[in-house]
C-alpha positions in Angstrom: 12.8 -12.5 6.9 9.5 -11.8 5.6 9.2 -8.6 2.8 7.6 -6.8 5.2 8.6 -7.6 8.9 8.4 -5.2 11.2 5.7 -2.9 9.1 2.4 -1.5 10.0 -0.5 -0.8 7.2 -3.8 0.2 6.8 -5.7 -1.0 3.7 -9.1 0.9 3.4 -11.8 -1.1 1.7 -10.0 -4.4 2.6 -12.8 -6.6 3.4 -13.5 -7.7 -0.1 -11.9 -8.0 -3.5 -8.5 -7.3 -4.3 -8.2 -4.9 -0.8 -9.1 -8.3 0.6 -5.8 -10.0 -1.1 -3.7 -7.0 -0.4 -4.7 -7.7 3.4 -3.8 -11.3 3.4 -0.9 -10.8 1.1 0.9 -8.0 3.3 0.0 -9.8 6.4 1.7 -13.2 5.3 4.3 -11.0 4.5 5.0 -9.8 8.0 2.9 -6.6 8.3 0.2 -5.8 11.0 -2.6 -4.5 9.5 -5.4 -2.5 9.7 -8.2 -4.0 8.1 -10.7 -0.9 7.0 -13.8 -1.8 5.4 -17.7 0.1 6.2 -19.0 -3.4 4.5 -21.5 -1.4 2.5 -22.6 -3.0 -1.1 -20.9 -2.2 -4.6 -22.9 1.4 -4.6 -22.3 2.6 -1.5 -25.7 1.4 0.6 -25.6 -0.5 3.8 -23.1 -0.9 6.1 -21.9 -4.3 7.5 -19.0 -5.1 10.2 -18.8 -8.9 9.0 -16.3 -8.1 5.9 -13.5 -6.6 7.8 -13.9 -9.1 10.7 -13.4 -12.3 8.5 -10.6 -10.5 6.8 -8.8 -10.0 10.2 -10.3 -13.6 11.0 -8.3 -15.2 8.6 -4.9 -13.3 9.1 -4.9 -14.0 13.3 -5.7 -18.1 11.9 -2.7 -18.0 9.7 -0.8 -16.4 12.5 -0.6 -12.7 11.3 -1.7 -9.7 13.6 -4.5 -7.4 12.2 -7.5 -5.8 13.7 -10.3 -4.3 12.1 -12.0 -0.5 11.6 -15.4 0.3 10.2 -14.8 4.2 9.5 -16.0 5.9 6.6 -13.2 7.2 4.5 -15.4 9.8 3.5 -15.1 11.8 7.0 -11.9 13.5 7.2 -12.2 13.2 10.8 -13.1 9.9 10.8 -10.0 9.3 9.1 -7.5 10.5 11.4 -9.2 7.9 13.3 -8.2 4.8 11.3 -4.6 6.3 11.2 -5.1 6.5 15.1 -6.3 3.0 15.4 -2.7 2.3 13.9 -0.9 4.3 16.2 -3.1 2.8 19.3 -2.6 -1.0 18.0 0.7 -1.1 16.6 2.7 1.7 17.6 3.2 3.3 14.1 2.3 3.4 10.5 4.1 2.7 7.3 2.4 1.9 5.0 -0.9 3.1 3.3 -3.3 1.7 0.5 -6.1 3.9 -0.7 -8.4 1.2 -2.0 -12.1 2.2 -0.8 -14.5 2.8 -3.9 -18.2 2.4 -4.8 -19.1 2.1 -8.5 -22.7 3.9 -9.8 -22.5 3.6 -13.4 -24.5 6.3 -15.7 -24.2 7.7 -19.0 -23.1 11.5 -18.1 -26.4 12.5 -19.6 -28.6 10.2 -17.4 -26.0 10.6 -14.2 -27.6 12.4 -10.9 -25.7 14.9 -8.9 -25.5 12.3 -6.2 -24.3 9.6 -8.9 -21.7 11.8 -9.2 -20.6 13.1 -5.5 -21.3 9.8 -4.5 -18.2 8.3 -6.4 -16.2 10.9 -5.9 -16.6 11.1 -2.3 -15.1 7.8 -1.6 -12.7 7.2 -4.3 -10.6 10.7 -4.3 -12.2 12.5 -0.7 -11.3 9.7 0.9 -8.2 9.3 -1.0 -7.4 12.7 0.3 -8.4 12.1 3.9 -6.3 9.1 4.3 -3.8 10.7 2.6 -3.9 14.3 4.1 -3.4 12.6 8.0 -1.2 9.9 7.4 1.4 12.4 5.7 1.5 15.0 7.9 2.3 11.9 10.8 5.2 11.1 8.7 6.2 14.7 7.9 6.5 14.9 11.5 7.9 11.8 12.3 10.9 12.7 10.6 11.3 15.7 11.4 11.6 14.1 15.0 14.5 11.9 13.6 12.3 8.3 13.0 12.4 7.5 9.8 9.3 5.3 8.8 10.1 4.7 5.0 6.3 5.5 4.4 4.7 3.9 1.5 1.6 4.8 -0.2 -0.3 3.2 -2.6 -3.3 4.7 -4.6 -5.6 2.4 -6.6 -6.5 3.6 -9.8 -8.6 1.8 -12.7 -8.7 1.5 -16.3 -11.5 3.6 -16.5 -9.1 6.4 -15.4 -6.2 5.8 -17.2 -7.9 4.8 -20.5 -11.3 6.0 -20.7 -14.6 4.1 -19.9 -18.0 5.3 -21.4 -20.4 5.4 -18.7 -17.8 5.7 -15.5 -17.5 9.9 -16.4 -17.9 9.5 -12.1 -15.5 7.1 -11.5 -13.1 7.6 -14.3 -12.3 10.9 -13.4 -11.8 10.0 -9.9 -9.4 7.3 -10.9 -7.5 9.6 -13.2 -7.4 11.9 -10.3 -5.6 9.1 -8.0 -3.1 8.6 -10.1 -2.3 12.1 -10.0 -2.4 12.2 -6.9 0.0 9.9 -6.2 2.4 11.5 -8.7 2.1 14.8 -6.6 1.9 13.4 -3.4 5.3 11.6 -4.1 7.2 14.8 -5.3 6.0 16.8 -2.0 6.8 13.7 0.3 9.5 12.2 -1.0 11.8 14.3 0.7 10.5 12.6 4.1 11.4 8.8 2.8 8.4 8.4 1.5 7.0 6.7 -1.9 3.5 7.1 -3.9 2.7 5.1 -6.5 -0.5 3.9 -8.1 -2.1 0.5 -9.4 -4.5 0.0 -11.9 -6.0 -3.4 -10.7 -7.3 -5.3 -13.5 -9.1 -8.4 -11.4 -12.7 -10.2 -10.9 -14.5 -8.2 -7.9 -17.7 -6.9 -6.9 -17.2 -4.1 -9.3 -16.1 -5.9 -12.3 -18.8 -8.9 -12.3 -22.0 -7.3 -9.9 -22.0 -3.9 -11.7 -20.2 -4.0 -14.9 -21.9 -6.7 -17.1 -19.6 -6.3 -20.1 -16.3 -6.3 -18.0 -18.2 -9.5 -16.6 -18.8 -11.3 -19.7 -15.8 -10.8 -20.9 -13.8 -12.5 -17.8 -15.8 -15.2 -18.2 -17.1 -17.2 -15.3 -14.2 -20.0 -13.4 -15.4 -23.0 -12.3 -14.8 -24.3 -8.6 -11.5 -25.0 -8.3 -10.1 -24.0 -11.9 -7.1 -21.4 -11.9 -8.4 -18.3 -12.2 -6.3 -15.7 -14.5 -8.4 -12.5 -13.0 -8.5 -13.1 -8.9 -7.5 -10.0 -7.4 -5.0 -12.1 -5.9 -3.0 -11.3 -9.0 -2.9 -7.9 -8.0 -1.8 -8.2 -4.4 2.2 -9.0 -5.4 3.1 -5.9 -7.0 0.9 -3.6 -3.6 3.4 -6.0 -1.4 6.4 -4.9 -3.2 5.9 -1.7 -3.3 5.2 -1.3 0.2 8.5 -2.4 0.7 11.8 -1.2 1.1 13.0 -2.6 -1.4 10.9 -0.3 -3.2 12.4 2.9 -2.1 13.6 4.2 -5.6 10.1 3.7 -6.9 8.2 7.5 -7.2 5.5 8.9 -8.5 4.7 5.8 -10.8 1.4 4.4 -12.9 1.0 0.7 -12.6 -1.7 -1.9 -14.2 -1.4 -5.2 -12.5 -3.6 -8.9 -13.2 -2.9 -11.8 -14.9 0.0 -12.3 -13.7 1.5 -9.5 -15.8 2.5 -5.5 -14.8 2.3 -2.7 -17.0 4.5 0.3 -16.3 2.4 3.3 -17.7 3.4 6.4 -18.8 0.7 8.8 -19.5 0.3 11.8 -21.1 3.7 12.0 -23.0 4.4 14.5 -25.7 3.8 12.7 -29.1 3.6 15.3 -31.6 4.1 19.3 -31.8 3.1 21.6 -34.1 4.3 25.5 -34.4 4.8 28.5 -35.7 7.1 31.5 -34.8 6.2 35.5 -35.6 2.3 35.7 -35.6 -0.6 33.5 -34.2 -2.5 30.3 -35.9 -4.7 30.9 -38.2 -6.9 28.9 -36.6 -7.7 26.8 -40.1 -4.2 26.1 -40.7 -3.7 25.2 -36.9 -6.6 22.5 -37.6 -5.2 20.9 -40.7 -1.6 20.2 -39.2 -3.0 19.0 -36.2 -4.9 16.8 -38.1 -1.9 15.6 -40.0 -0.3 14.5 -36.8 -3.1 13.0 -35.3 -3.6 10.8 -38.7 -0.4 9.2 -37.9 -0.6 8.4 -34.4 -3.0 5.6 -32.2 -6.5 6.8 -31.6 -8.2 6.2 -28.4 -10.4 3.0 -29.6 -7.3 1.6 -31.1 -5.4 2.0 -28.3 -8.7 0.3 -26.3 -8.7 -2.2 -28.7 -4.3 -3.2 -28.3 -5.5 -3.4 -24.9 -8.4 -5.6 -25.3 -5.8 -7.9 -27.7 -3.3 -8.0 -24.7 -5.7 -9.6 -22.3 -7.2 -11.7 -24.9 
């Protein structure tokens, strides 16, 4: 039997990129799927029904069952509609992907107010909206007695979980997703339900079209050479966790590509500094933090480990 037989997803932003292979991926896999995608460029522009249609193409030609949706994740009503197209379809829903997202790249002193809402309005509002309906159906659901083992999966970036200059937009949303997942998972786990989060590091619109460094640094693949950073690298580790098999997997940070997953763990306690009877002065306060700070990984070296690993 298939990993996922008998499940029902939605994947938003699945008609490119590594939503795409986490489409064809859980639909080999046995899932039905709901292929969401508004088809609009890297920034957010134009609209275009073609993406999710060929994605859905290509899973009915290799025998799966998908169909496709065009709603904006951005419309919180509109998203109770793509959980409804679900229901209507396939009867039920277990599994979710939040993987919508628009890039618009400024330096925070050169970024516009729309730059900014922009970004965040797909990546975390629509987060949320997905989020938001498809938990309180399987809040309900088992309260009604039908267990649905619900999975969801946030995607979250580098740029998030270690810093990006000129993503202060993006970045922040990411970092938000993962923290969302993290407390989405504690409130919902009590329903048979996971959240986790991935950190896909793969060649997509994003990484070559509007990051030029990321892009230069992938390299360009030749027709027919194996390519180390296809999103389909990233696809494995969604599938698995959308499993059952995943069921004692909460509130966790993952970076997939490559072939390789790191498990993160963020924002850890390294060092403390105190003092009991009377407050800092705040001098003295300084030079032991410094102290501790001297011995540890700065930010850019930790960037840099990173950049060594892919290397």
């Amino acid at each position: 039997m298939a990993l996922l037989e008998g499940k029902v997803a939605i994947i938003t932003g699945a008609g490119r990129g590594v939503g795409r292979e986490e489409a064809l991926l859980l639909a080999r896999q046995g899932a039905k799927v709901v292929v969401n995608d508004v088809g609009a460029h890297f920034d957010g522009t134009g609209q275009s029904r073609s993406p999710a249609e060929d994605v859905v193409k290509e899973i009915r030609a290799a025998g799966g069952e998908a169909v496709a949706n065009y709603e904006s994740v951005t419309d919180f009503k509109a998203a109770k509609r793509i959980l409804t197209c679900a229901l209507d379809n396939f009867g039920k829903l277990n599994i979710l992907v939040n993987n919508a997202g628009i890039l618009r790249d400024r330096m925070i002193f050169n970024m516009s107010e729309e730059d900014f809402d922009s970004v965040v309005e797909v990546h975390l509002k629509g987060s949320f909206n997905m989020s938001r309906h498809v938990c309180a159906y399987w809040r309900e659901q088992h309260k009604n007695g039908n267990l649905l083992n619900g999975r969801l999966i946030n995607t979250t970036s580098d740029a998030g979980l270690l810093g990006n200059a000129g993503q202060g937009n993006y970045g922040s949303a990411k970092a938000a997703l993962a923290a969302m997942a993290i407390i989405i998972d504690r409130e919902m786990s009590r329903y048979g339900v996971t959240a986790n989060a991935v950190a896909p590091l793969a060649r997509t619109r994003m990484t070559i079209e509007a990051t030029p460094q990321t892009a230069a640094w992938m390299g360009e693949v030749k027709p027919g050479e194996f390519d180390r950073f296809s999103p389909a690298h990233v696809a494995p580790l969604v599938a698995w966790l959308a499993s059952d098999d995943a069921k004692d997997v909460h509130g966790e940070v993952f970076r997939a590509g490559m072939g390789t997953v790191w498990i993160m763990w963020g924002w850890h306690t390294v060092a403390t500094v105190s003092k009991a009877g009377e407050p800092w002065d705040p001098a003295a306060l300084g030079a032991r933090v410094k102290e501790h700070l001297a011995k540890g990984i700065t930010p850019k070296e930790s960037l840099a480990q990173v950049a060594d690993i892919h290397g």
